[in-house]
ROZAKOL-209442 format. One record per residue: residue in one letter; x negated, y negated, z negated of N, C-alpha, C in turn. Coordinates in pm, whole numbers, padded with zeros to 5 digits, always signed. Each point is the difference from the previous one (the first is absolute). Example, Ala and Ser with C-alpha at 12.3 -4.5 7.8 and 13.67 -1.06 7.14 Angstrom:
A-01319+00569-00780+00089-00119+00000-00090-00120+00000/S+00035-00105+00072-00082-00119-00006+00077-00109-00073/
This chain:
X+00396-00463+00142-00081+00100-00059-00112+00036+00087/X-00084+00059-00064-00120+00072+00062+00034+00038+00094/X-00057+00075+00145-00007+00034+00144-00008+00122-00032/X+00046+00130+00030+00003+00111-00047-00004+00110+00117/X+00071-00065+00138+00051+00091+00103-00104-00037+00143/X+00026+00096+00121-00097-00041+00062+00095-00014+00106/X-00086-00019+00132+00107-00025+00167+00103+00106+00020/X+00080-00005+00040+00135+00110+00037+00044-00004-00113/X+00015+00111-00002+00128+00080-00162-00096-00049-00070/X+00088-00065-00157-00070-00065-00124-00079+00131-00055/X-00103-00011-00011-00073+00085-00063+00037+00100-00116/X+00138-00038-00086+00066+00073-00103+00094+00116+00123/X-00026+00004+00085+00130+00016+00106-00110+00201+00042/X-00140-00077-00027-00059+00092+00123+00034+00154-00088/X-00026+00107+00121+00030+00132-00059-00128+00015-00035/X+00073+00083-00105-00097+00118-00038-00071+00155+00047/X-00127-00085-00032-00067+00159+00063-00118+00010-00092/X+00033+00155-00041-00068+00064-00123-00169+00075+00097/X-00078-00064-00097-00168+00037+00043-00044+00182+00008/X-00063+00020+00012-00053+00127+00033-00064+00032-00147/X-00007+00123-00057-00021+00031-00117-00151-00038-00039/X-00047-00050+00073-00150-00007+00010-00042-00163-00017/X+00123-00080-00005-00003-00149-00007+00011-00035-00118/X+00147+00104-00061+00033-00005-00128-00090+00048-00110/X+00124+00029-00131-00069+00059-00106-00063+00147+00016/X-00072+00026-00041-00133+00130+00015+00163+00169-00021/X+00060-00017-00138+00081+00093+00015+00152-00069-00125/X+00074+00042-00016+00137+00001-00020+00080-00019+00087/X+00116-00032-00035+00137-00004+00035+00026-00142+00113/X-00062-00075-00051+00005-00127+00071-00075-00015+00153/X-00095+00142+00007-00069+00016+00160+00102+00080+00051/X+00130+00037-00024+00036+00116+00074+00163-00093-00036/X+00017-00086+00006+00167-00099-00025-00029+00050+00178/X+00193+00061-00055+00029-00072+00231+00033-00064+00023/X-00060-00076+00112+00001-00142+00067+00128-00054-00011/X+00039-00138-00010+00133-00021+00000-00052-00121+00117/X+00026+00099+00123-00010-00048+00134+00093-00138+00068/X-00017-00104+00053+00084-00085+00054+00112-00046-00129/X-00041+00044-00138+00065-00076-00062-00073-00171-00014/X+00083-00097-00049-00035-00129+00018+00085-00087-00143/X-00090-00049-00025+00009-00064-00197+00027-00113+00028/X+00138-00010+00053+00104-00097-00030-00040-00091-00120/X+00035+00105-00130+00034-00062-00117-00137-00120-00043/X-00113+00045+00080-00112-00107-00044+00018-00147+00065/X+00096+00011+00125+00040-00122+00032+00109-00058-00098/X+00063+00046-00043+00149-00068-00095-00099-00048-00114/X-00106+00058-00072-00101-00045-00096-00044-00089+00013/X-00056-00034+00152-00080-00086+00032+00092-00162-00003/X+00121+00036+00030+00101-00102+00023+00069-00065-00130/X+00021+00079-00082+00006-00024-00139-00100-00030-00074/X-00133+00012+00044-00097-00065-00066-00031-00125+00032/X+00017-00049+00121-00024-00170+00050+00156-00032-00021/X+00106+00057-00051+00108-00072-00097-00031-00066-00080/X-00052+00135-00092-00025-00015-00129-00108-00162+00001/X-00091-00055+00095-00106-00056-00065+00074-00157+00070/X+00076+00039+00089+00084-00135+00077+00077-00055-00143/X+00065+00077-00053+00139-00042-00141-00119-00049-00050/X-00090+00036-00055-00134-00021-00087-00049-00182-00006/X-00040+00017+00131-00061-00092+00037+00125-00119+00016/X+00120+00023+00031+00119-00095+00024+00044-00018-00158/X+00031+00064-00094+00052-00008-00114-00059+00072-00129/X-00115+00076-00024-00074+00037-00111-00154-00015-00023/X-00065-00092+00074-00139-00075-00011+00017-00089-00150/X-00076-00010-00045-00038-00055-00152+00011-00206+00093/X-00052-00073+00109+00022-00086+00077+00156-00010+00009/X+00082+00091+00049+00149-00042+00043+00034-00003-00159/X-00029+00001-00089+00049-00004-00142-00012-00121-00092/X-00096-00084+00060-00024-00087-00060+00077-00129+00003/X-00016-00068-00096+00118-00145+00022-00082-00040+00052/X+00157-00113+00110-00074-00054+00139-00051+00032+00114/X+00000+00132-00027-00072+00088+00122+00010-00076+00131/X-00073-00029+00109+00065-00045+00128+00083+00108+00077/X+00010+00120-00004+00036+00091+00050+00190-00040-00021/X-00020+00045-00128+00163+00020-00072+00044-00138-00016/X-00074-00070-00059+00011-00171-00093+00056+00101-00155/X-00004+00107-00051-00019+00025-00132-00016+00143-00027/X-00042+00067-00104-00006+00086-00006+00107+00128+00044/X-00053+00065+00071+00096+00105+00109+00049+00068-00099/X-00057+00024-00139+00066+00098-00131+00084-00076-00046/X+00057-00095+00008+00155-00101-00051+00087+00010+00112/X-00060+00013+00096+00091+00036+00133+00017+00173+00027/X-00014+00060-00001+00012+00126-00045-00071+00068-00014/X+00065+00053-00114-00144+00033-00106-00030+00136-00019/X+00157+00072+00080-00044+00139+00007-00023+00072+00105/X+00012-00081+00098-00107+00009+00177-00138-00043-00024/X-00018-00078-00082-00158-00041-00073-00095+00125-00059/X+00132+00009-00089-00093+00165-00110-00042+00092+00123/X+00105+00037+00088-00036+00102+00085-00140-00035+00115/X+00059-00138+00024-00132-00017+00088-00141+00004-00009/X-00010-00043-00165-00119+00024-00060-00107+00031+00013/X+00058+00182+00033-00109+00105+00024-00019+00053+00156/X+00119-00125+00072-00057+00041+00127-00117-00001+00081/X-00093-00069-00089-00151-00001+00049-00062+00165-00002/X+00062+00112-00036-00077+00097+00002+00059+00099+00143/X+00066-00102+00071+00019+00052+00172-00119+00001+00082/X-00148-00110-00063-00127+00019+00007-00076+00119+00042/X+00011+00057-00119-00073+00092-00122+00054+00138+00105/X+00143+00004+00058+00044+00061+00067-00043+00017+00120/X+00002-00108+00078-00044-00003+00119-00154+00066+00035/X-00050-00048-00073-00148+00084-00011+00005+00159-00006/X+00080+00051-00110-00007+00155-00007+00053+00035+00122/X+00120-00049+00060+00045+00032+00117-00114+00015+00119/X-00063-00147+00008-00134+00023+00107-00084+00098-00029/X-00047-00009-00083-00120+00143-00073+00077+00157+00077/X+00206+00004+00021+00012+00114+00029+00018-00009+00178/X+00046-00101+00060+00025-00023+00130-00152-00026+00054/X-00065-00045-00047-00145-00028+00084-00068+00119+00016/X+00000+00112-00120-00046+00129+00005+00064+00083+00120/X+00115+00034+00033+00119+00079+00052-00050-00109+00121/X+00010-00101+00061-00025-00045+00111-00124-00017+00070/X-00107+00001-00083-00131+00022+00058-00006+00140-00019/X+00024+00140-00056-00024+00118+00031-00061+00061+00138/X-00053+00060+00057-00062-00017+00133-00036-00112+00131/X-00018-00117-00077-00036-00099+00073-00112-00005-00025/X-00080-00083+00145-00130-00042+00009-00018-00147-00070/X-00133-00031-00039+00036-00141-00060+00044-00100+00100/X-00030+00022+00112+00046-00099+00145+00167-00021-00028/X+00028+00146-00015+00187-00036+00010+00011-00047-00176/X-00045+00030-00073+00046-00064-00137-00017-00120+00032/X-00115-00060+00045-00018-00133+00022+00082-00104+00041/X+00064+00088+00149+00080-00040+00110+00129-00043-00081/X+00037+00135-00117+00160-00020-00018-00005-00148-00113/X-00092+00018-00073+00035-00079-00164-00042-00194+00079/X-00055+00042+00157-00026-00184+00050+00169-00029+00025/X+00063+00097+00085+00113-00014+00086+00073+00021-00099/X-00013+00054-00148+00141-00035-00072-00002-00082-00081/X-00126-00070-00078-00031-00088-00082+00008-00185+00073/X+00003+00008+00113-00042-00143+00012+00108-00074+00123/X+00095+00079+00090+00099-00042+00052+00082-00106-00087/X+00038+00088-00124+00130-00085-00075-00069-00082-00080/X-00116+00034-00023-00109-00091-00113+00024-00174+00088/X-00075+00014+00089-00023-00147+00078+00156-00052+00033/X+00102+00024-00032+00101-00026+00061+00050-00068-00184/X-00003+00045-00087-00036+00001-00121-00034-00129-00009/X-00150+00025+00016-00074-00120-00031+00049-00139+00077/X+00030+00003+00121+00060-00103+00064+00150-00068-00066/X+00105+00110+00001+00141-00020-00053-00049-00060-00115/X-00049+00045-00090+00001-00090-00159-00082-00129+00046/X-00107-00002+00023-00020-00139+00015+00086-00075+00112/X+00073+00076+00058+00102-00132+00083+00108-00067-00121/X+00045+00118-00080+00082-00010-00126-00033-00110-00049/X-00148+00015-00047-00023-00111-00136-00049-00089+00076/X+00028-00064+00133-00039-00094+00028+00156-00132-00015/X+00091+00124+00067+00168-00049-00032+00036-00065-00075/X-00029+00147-00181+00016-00035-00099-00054-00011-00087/X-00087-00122-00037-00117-00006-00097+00055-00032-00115/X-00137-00011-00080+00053-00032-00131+00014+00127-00124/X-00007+00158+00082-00004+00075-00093-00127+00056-00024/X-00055+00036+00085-00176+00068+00092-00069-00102+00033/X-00065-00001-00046-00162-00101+00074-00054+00082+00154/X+00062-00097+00092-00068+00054+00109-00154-00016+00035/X-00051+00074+00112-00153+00031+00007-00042-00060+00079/X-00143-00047+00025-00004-00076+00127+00011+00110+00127/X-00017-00061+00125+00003+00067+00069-00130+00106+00046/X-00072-00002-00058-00123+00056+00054+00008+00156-00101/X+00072-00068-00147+00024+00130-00090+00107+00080+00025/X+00074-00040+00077+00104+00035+00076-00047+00143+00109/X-00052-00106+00104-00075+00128+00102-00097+00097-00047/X-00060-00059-00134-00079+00165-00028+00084+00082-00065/X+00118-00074-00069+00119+00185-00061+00003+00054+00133/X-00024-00048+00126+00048+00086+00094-00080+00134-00008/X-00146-00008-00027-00052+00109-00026+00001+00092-00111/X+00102-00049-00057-00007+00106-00111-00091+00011-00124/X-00106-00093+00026-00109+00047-00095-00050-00106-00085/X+00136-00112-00034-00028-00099-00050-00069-00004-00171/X+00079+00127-00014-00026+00029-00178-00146+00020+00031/X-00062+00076+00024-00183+00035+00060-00067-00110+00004/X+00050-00160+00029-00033-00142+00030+00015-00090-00053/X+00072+00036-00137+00061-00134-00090+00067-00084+00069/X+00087+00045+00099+00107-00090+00082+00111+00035-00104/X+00113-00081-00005+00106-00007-00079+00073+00109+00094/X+00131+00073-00053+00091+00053+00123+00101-00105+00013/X+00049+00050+00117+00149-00129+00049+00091+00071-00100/X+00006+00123-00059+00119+00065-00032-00049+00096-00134/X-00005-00043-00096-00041+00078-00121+00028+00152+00032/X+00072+00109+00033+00013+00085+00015-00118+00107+00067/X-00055-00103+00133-00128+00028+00046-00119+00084-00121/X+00016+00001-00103-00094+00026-00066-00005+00197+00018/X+00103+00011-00033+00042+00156+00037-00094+00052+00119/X-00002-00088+00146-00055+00031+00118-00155+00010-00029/X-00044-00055-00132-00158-00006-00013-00033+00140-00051/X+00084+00032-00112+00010+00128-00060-00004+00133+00128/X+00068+00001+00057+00069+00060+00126-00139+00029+00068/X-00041-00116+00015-00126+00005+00156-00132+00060-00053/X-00038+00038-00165-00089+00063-00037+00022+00144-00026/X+00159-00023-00026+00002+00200-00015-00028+00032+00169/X+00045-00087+00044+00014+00092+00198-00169-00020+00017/X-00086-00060-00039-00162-00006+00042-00045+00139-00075/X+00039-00001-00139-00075+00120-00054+00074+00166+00074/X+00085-00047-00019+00103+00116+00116-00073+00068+00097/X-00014-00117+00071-00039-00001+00140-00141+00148-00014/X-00089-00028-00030-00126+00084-00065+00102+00148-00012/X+00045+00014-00106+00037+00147+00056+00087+00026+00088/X+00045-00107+00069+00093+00025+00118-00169+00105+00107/X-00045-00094+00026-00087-00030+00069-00104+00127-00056/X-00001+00085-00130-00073+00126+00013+00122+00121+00039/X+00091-00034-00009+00116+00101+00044+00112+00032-00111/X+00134+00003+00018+00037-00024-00137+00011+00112-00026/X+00008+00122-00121+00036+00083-00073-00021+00010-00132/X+00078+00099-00067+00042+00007-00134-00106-00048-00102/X-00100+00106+00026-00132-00065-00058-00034-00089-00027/X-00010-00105+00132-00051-00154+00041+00071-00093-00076/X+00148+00029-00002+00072-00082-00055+00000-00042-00149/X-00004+00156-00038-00001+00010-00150-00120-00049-00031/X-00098+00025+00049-00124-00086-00046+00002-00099+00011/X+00077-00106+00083+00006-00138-00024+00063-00015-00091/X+00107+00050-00028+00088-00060-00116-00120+00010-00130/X-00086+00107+00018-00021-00017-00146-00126-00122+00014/X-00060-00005+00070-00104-00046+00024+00026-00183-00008/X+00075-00017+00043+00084-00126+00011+00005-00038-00130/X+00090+00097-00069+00085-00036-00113-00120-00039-00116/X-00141+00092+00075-00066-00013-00118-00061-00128+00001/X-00023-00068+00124-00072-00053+00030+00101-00151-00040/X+00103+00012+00008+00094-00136-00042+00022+00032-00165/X-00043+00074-00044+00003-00022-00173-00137-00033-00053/X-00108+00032+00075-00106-00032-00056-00069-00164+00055/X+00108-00068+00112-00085-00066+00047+00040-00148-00050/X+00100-00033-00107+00043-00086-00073-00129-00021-00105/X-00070+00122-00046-00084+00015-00112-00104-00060+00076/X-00014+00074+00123-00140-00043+00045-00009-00172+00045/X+00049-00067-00023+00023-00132+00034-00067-00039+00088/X+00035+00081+00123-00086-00086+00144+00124+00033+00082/X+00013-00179+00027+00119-00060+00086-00006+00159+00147/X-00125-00047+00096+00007+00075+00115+00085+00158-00021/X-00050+00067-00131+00060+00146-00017+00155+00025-00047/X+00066-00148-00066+00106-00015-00037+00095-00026+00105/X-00069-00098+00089+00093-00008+00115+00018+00100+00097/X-00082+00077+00036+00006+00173+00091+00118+00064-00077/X-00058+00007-00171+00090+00126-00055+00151-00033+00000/X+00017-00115-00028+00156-00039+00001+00008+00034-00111/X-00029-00012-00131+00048+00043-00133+00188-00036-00019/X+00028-00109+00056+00141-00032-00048+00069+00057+00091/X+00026+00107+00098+00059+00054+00092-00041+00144+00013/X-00107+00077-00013-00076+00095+00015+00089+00133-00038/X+00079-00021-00085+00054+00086-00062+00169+00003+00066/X+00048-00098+00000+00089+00038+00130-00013+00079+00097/X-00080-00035+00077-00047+00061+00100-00039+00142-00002/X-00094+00047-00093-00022+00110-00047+00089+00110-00019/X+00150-00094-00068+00108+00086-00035+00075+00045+00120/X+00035-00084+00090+00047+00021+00130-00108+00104+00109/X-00133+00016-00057-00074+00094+00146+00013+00129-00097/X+00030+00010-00140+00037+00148-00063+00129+00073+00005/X+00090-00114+00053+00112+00033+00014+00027+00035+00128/X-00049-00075+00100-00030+00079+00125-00027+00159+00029/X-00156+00010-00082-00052+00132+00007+00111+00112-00066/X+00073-00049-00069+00074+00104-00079+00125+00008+00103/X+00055-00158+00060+00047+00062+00116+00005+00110+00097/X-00117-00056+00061-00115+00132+00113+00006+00077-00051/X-00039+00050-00118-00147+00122-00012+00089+00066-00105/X+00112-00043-00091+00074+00007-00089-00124-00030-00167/X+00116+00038-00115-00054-00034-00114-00098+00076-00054/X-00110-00073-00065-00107+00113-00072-00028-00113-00135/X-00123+00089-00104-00009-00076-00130-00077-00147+00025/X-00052+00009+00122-00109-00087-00007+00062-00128+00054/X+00096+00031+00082+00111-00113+00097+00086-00057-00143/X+00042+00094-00096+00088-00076-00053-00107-00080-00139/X-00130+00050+00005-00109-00058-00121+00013-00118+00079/X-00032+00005+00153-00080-00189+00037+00171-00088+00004/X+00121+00095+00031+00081-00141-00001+00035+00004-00169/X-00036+00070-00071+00038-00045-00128-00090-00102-00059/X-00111+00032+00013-00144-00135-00007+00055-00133+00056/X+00070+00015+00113+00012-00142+00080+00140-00041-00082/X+00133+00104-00039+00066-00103-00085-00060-00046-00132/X-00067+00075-00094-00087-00065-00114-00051-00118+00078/X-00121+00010+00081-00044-00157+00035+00069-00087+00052/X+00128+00019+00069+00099-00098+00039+00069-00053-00120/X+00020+00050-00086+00090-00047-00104-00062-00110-00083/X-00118+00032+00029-00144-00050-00075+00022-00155+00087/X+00011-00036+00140-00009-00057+00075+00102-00103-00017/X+00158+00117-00018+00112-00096+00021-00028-00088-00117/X-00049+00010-00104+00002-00076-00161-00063-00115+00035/X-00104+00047+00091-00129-00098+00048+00122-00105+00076/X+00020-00010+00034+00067-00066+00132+00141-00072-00085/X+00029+00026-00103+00118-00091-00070-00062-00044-00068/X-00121+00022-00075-00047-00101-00102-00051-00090+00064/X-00101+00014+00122-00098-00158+00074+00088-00026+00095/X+00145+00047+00071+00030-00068+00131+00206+00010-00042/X+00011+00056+00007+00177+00016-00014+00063-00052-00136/X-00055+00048-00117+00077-00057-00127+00159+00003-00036/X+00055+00054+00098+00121+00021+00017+00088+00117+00006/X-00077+00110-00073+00091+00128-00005-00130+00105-00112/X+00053+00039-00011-00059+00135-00162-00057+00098+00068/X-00055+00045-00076-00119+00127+00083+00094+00101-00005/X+00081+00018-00107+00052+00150+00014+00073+00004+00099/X+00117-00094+00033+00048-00025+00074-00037+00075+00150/X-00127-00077+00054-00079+00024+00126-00073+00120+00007/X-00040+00049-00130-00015+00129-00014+00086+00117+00038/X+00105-00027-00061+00090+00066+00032+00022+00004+00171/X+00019-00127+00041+00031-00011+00153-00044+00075+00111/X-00137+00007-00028-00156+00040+00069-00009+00136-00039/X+00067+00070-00094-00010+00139-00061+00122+00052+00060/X+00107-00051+00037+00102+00074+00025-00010+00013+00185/X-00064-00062+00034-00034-00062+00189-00074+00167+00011/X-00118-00066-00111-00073+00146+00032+00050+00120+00030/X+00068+00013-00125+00054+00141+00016+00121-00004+00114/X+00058-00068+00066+00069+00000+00084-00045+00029+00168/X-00162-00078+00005-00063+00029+00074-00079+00151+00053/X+00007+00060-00164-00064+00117+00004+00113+00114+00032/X+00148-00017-00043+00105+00028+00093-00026+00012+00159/X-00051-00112+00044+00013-00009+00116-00086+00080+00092/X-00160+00004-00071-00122+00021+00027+00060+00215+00031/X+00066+00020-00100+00025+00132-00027+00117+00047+00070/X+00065-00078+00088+00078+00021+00075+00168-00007-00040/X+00020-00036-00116+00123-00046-00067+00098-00031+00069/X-00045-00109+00099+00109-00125+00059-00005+00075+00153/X-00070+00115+00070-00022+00007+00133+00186-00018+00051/X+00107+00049-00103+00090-00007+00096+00074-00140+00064/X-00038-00115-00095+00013-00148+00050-00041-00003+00138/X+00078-00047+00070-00066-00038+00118+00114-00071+00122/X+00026-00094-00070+00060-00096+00007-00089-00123+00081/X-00005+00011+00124-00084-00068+00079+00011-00173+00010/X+00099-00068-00044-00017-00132+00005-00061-00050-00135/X-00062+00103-00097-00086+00012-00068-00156-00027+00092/X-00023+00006+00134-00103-00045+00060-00037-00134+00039/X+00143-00047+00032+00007-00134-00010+00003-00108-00061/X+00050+00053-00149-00047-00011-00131-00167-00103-00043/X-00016+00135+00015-00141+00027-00012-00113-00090+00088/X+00076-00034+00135-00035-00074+00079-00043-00149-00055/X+00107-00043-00049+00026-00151-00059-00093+00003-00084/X-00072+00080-00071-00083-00002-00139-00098-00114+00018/X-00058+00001+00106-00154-00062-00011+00057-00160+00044/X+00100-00050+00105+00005-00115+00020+00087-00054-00104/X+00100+00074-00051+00030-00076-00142-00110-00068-00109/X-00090+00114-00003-00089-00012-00139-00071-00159+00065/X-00065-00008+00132-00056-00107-00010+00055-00124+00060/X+00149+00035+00031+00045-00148-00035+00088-00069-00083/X+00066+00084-00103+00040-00046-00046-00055-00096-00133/X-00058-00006-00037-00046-00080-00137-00031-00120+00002/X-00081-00056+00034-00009-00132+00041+00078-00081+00081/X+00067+00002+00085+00114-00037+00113+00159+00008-00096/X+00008+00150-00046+00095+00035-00047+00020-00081-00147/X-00052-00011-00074-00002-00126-00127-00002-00113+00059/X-00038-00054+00075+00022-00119+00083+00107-00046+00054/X+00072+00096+00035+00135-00001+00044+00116-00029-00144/X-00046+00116-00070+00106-00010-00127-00055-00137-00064/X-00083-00052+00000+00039-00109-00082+00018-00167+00122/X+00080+00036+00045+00051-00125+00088+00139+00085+00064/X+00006+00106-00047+00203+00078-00003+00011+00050-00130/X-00041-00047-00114+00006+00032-00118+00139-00027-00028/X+00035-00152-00001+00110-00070-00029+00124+00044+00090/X+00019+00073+00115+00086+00006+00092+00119+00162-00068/X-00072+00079-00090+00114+00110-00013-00096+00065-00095/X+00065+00147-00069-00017+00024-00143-00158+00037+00063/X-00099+00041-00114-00141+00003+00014-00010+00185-00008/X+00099+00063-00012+00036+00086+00011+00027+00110+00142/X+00129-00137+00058-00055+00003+00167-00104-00040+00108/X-00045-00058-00055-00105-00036+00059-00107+00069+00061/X-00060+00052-00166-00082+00103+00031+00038+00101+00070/X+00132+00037+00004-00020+00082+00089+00027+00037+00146/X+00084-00137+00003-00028-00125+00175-00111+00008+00004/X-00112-00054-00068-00140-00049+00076-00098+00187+00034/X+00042+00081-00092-00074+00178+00036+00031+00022+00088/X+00206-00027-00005+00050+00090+00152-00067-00101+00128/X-00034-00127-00009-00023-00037+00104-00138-00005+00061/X-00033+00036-00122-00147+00068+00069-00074+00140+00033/X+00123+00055-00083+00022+00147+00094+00004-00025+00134/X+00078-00081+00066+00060+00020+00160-00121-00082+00040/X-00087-00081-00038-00087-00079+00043-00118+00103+00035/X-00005+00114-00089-00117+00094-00022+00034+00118+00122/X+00132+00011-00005+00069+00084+00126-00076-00059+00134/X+00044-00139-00002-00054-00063+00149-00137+00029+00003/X-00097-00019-00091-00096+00006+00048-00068+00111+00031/X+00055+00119-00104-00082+00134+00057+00085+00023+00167/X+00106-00025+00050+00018-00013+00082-00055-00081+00150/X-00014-00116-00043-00033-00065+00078-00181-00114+00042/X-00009+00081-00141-00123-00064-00051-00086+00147+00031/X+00026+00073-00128-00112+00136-00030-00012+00104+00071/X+00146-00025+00136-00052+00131+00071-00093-00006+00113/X+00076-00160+00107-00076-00014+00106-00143-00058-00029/X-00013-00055-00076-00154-00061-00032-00056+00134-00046/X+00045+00115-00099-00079+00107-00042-00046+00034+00133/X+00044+00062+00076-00013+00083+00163-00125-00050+00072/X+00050-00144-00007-00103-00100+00096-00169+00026-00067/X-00005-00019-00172-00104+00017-00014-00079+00127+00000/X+00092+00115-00005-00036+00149+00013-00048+00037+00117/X+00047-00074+00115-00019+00020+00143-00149-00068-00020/X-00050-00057+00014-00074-00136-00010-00136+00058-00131/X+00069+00044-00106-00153+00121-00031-00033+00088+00018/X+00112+00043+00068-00037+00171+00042-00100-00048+00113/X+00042-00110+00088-00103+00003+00101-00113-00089-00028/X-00010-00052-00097-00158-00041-00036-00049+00131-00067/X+00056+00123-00080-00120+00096-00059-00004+00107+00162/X+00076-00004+00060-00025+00085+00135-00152-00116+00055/X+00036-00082+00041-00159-00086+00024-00051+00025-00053/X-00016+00014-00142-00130+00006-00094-00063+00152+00040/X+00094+00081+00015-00058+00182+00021-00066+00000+00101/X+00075-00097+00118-00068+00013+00151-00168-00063-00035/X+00005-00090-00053-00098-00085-00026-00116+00121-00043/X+00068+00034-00120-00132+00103-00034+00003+00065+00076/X+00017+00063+00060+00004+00137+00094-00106-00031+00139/X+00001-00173+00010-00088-00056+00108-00110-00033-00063/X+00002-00014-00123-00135-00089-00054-00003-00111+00002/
């Protein structure tokens, strides 16, 4: 899944600290909530973990591809092999759709009094440790086991390292990557009101400003303004920085007008997204899915769940991001050359659990010491850069 958390404690982890009445809303109830100090939102990690479930089963057993006769994956349709781990998997593509609202609320709550230097600092050191490790592991995979993935040459290879292959018409090593393109334009436009200072105001004016600007910019048919606005994501995102504020600042009419706008345009979205790409599950269905998250989220936002706090829920939460990008490509690769060895039933959920512990190692051994190294290492190139100016 998407990258959501920053260096140290996962970013769903950090406490809360309520703004000065002067950040917030002008007057009600929601400038004067008391702080719910050193509490820490567990429950957005268990979300986060159940959402790169949800899109692992998806991608292993309810893709419209694993369904087809012949498939190379299965060798036949995964719905004759079970067909009611199929139905369910279906709609696990909207662990997506999720992940995004989630970022829209963790990117808000974690850049809150940061400079753009440290926003900068955290989203390099949490986005690209497990990424390149990612990118390497799967193509060692499909070099093993070919025959399911068309591997890349090597040169398309070393530019996923940067991340910015979608920007280049480079192919990704790992279809999932596409999410990270989505991802890297909300954190640019972000960045801008990071970077004028964040408060209530600021925020809310992006959401609307955004929102307006990704509904009108499909009409306006110029590629450059379509790709800034993010029309197919915009509204995720949106929903997750209102749910934030209602977090913070608590609930008002205008917080619950923009996340009600963003489920209308999400719903609008999810339809979009089964008719040209999935084909494999009903709108109401996903409607439903995406409507009930919400309101579960807005539970959360409102303080519902504060008494969870069940801490290997952090660790949880941990696994989110190196699961999401390795399992899919590697992980279908695998199942169809242990297809034949035991039920397809176990399997799947041999090949998740084992990339759970794979995702363990690496935020371990991968995402912490490499995070550090590069934090050390920019902190002291923007300390040069200050000295620099300061000399001329």
């Amino acid at each position: 899944m998407p990258p959501l958390t920053t260096a140290g404690p996962p970013a769903a982890a950090v406490p809360v600290q309520r703004s000065s009445p002067d950040q917030g809303p002008p007057a009600g109830k929601g400038a004067d909530r008391a702080p719910r100090a050193g509490r820490r939102l567990y429950v957005i990690d268990g979300i986060r973990l159940v959402a790169a479930l949800m899109v692992a089963l998806h991608h292993y057993a309810g893709t419209e591809r694993v369904d087809r006769p012949g498939n190379v994956i299965w060798g036949r349709p995964v719905g004759d092999l079970m067909p009611t781990v199929h139905h369910l998997a279906a709609y696990g593509w909207i662990g997506v759709e999720i992940f995004f609202v989630i970022s829209g609320f963790v990117i808000c709550m974690s850049s809150w009094g940061r400079s753009p230097r440290q926003f900068f600092v955290s989203r390099v050191i949490r986005l690209y440790p497990a990424y390149w490790f990612a990118v390497l592991f799967t193509t060692g995979v499909l070099v093993a086991v070919p025959g399911v993935w068309e591997r890349l040459k090597i040169r398309e290879v070393l530019f996923n390292l940067t991340m910015l292959q979608s920007g280049s018409g480079v192919p990704n090593v790992d279809g999932v990557y596409w999410t990270l393109w989505s991802e890297l334009r909300f954190y640019l436009l972000f960045l801008v009101v990071v970077a004028m200072g964040l408060t209530y105001r600021r925020v809310v004016a992006f959401c609307c400003v955004w929102g307006a600007v990704a509904m009108l910019a499909p009409a306006a048919d110029l590629p450059v303004l379509e790709l800034v606005a993010n029309p197919d994501g915009a509204w995720f995102f949106i929903a997750g920085l209102a749910l934030y504020l209602m977090h913070r600042f608590g609930p008002d009419l205008l917080l619950w007008g923009i996340l009600g706008m963003a489920w209308m345009m999400g719903q609008l979205e999810l339809g979009r997204r089964i008719d040209e790409i999935e084909h494999v599950s009903g709108w109401r269905g996903a409607f439903l899915v995406y409507t009930v998250f919400l309101l579960f989220m807005a539970a959360v936002a409102l303080g519902y769940t504060d008494r969870v706090r069940w801490k290997w829920l952090v660790t949880a939460g941990a696994l989110t991001y190196p699961l999401y990008l390795t399992h899919y490509a590697a992980g279908t690769a695998l199942i169809s050359r242990l297809r034949d060895t035991m039920d397809p039933r176990l399997l799947v959920v041999a090949v998740i659990a084992g990339f759970c512990v794979l995702s363990y190692l690496v935020h371990r051994l991968v995402e912490r010491p490499v995070a550090r190294g590069i934090k050390r290492g920019l902190d002291r190139s923007f300390t040069r850069l200050r000295a620099a100016d300061r000399h001329g």
